[in-house]
TITI-467094 format. One line per 10 residues: their letters; for each residue x, z negated, y of C-alpha. Coordinates in steps of 0.001 Angstrom, whole numbers. Each point is the difference from the previous one (the first is absolute). Layout:
a	X Z Y; ...
//
This chain:
xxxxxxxxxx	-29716 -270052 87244; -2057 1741 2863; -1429 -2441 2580; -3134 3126 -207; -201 -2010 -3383; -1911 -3096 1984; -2374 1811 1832; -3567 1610 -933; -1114 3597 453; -2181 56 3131
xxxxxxxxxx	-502 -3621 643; 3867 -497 1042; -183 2531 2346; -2274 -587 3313; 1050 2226 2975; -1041 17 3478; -2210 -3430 -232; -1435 -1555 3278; 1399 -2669 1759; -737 -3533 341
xxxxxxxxxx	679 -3213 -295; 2999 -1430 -2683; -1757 -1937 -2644; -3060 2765 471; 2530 2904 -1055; 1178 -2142 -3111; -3070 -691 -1037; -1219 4083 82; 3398 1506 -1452; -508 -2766 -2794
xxxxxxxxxx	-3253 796 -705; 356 3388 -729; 3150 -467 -1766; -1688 -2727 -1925; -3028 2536 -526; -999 1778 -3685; 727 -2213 -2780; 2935 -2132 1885; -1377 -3503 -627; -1352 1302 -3340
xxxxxxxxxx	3401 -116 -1626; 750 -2852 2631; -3070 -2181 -702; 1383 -3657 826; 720 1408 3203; -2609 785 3040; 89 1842 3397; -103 -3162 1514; 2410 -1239 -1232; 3017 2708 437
xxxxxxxxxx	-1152 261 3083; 645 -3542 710; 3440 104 -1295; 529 3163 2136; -631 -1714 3100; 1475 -3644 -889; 3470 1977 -624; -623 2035 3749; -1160 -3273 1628; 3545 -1885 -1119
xxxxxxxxxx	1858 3012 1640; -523 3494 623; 1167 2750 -2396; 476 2749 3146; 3322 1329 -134; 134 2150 2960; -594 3899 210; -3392 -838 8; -396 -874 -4041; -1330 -3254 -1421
xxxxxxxxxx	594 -1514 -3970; -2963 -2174 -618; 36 -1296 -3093; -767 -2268 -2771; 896 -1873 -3091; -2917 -633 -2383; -461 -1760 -3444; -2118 1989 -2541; 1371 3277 1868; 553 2508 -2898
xxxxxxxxxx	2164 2579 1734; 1702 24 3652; -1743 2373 1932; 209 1591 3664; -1818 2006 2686; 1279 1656 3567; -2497 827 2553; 541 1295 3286; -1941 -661 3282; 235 2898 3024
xxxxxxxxxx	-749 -3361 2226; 2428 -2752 -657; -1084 -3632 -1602; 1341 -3133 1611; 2389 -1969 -2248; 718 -3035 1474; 549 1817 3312; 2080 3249 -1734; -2209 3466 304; 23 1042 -4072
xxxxxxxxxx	-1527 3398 -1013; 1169 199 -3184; -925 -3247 -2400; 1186 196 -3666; -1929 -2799 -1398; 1680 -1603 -3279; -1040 -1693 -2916; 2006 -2019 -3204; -165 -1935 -2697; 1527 -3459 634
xxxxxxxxxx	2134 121 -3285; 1826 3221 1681; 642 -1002 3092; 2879 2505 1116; -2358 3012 -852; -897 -278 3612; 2971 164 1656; 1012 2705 -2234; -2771 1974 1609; 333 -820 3405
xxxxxxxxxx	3085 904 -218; -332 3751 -1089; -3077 246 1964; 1820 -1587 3613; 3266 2196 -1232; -2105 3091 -85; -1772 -959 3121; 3024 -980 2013; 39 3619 387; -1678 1504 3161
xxxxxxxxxx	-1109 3643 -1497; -2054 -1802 -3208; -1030 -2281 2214; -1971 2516 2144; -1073 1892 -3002; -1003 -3307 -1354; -2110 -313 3456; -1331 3141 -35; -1670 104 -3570; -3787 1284 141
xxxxxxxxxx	-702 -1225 -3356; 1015 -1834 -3141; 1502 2902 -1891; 1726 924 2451; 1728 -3513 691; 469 -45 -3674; 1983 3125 322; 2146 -1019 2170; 1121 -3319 -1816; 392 1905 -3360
xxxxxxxxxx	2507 2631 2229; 2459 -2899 290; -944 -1171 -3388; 1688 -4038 654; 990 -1873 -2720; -716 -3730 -493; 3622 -263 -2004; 1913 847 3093; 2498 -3189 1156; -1721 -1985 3088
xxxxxxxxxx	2440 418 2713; 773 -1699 3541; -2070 2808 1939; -3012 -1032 -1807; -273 -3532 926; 2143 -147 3337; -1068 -1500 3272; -250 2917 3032; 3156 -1033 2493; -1209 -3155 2469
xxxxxxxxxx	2495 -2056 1391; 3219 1273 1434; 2323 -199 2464; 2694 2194 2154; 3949 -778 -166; -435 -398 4057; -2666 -2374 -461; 140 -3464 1410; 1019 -2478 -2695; -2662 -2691 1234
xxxxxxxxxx	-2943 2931 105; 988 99 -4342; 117 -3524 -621; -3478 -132 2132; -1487 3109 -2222; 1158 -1756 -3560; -1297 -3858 1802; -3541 1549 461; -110 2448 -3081; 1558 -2360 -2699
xxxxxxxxxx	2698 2522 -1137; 2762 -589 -1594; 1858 2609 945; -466 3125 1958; 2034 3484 174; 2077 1194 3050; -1127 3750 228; 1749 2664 1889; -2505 2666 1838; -224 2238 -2982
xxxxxxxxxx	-1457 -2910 -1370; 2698 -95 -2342; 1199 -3879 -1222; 3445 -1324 1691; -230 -3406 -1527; -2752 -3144 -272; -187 -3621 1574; -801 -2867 -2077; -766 -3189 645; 2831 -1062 -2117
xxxxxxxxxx	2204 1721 2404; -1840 -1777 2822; 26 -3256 -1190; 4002 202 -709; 1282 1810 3574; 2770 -2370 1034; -47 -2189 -2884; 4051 -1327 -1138; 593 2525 -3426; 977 -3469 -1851
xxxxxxxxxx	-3549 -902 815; -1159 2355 -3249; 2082 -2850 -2142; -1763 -2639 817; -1959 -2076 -1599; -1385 -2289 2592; 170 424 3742; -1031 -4250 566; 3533 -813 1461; -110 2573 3074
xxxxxxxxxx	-3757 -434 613; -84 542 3495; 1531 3326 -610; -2401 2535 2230; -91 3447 -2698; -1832 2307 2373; 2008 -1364 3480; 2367 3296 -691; -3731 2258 -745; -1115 -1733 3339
xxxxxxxxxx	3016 823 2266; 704 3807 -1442; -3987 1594 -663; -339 764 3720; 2489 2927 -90; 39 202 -3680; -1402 3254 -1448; -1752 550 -2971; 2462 2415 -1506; 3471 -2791 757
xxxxxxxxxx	-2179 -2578 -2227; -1361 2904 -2911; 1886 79 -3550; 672 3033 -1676; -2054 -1631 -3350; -3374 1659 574; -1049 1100 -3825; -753 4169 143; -1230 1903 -2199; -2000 3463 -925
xxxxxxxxxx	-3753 483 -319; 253 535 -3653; 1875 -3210 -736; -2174 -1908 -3326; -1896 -2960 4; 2434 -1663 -2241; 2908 527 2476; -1737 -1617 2536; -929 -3086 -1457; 3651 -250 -991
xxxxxxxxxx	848 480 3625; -2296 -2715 628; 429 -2185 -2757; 3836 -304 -1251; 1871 1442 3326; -2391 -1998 2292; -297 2671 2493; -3128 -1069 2084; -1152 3419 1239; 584 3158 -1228
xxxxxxxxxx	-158 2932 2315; -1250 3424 -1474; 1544 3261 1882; -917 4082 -605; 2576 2577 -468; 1060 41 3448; 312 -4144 -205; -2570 -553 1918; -1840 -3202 9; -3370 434 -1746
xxxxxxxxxx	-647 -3354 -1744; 678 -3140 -979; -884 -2469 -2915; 495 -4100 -440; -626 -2424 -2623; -3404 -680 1918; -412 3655 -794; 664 441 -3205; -2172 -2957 -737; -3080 1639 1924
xxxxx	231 3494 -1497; 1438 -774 -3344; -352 -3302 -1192; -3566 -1139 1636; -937 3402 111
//
C-alpha cells in the first residue's frame, strides 16, 4: 500500500510555514491537518486532545533525527485511520535544541501501532536523501509538495530496515588511543562497548566491558563457580599496572557485529536477542560507520515507539 494512502489532499501538505516555537508548530500543522470534516468522522476525539498526546510523546524524548527532520507523533483511541502531514519551515524550529525545517507530524490508531513506524520509515528513507530533501525545502505550495512525494511513490509494505531506526555515529575511539582515555569515555557515557575506528572511519574492532572486566584474569577463572576461597585475589591489579602504555587497539576484539544499511528489523532483534551481541554497528557500501542500534534502541523506536 502507498504511504500517499494516509494523507489528505491539501491539508497534508503545508509548505513554507513560519517559524516558531515547538509545541506552537504542532499545534498549527495539526490544525490544518485536522481541518474539514477530520473530527467529524473522528468525533470522540478533539484538537485538544491530539495535541496533547503530540506533545506528551515530544516531551518524553524528542523525535529529531538529524538532517534537520522531526517525527512527532501520536497514538490515539477512537482514531479511524492513521494519518500524516510534512511541512517545511525556510527558518528552522527548535527541537529540543536540534534546528528542524522539515516536521512530518504523525498520527495512529492505538490498535495498529506499527503503522507508524512503517511510515517513518519510507518517509526518513526518502528523506535521508539530500536532493528530495532540498526539493522537499523548496516547495512553494501544497501541490507541489504533493508532487514530489507521489514521484517516489513509498510504500508502507516495504521491510523496516537498520537505516531507518539507527543511532548517527557518537562514541568512538582510535587504535592509537590511550587505553585509560576509553575506559574513561565508556565510565562517563555508560557504554557497553565502543568501536575502534580507523581514519576512514571504517570499524577495526570494539571494547566491551566484558573484555575490561576480564584483562588478566587466570582462563580457569571462566570455570568457576565461586571465587570465596582466593578472595583477596586483586582482578584489575594486571588492568592497573598495563593501561598506562596500553592502547586501545592491543585491548579491541575483532567481535564488533557489522552489517549493511538494508539489514531487516527481524535480523536485528535476532542479533540482539539470541546471539547477544550488545551493539550492532551499521556501515555504507564503502564500510563506513554510519550507525548504530542497541536493545535500548530497539525498545525506543520499535517497541515504545
Amino acid at each position: 500500500m502507498q504511504i500517499m494512502n494516509y494523507t489528505r489532499r491539501d491539508e497534508s501538505w503545508q509548505p513554507a510555514l513560519p517559524s516558531g516555537e515547538r509545541n506552537e508548530v504542532i499545534d498549527r500543522i495539526l490544525e490544518r491537518l485536522c481541518s474539514n470534516g477530520f473530527f467529524d468522522v473522528n468525533d470522540e476525539l478533539s484538537h485538544e486532545s491530539v495535541l496533547r498526546a503530540l506533545i506528551q510523546r515530544e516531551d518524553r524524548q524528542t523525535t529529531a533525527l538529524g538532517e534537520g527532520i522531526a517525527f512527532p507523533h501520536a497514538r490515539l483511541e477512537n482514531l479511524n485511520k492513521a494519518l500524516f502531514a510534512v511541512a517545511t519551515f525556510k527558518e528552522p524550529v527548535l527541537f529540543d535544541g536540534a534546528p528542524v525545517q522539515i516536521v512530518c507530524l504523525i498520527l495512529v490508531p492505538i490498535s495498529d501501532p506499527t503503522v507508524s513506524l512503517r511510515i517513518m520509515a519510507q518517509l526518513s528513507r526518502l528523506l535521508s536523501d539530500e536532493s528530495v530533501r532540498r526539493c522537499v525545502l523548496n516547495a512553494e505550495n501544497p501541490d507541489e509538495l504533493r508532487d514530489i512525494f507521489n514521484a517516489y511513490n513509498p510504500r508502507i509494505d516495504k521491510p523496516i530496515l537498520a537505516r531507518d531506526i539507527m543511532r548517527p555515529p557518537r562514541f568512538s575511539v582510535n587504535e592509537d588511543d590511550p587505553l585509560s582515555a576509553c575506559s574513561y569515555l565508556m565510565s562517563v557515557n555508560n557504554l557497553r562497548a565502543v568501536p575502534v575506528v580507523n581514519n576512514r572511519r571504517q570499524i577495526v574492532g570494539q571494547i566491551t566491558v566484558e573484555r575490561l572486566f576480564k584483562y588478566g584474569l587466570p582462563e580457569f577463572f571462566g570455570q568457576l563457580k565461586s571465587v570465596s576461597f582466593i578472595a583477596e585475589f586483586d582482578p584489575f591489579e594486571k588492568y592497573f599496572a598495563d593501561e598506562q602504555n596500553m592502547k586501545a587497539g592491543e585491548m579491541m576484539e575483532q567481535t564488533a557485529r557489522i552489517v549493511p544499511m538494508d539489514y531487516t528489523l527481524m535480523e536485528i532483534v535476532f542479533d540482539l536477542a539470541i546471539k547477544a551481541y550488545s551493539k550492532i554497528y551499521i556501515v555504507d557500501r564503502d564500510n563506513r560507520w554510519v550507525g548504530t542500534i542497541d536493545e535500548g534502541l530497539v525498545l525506543h523506536n520499535v517497541i515504545n515507539h
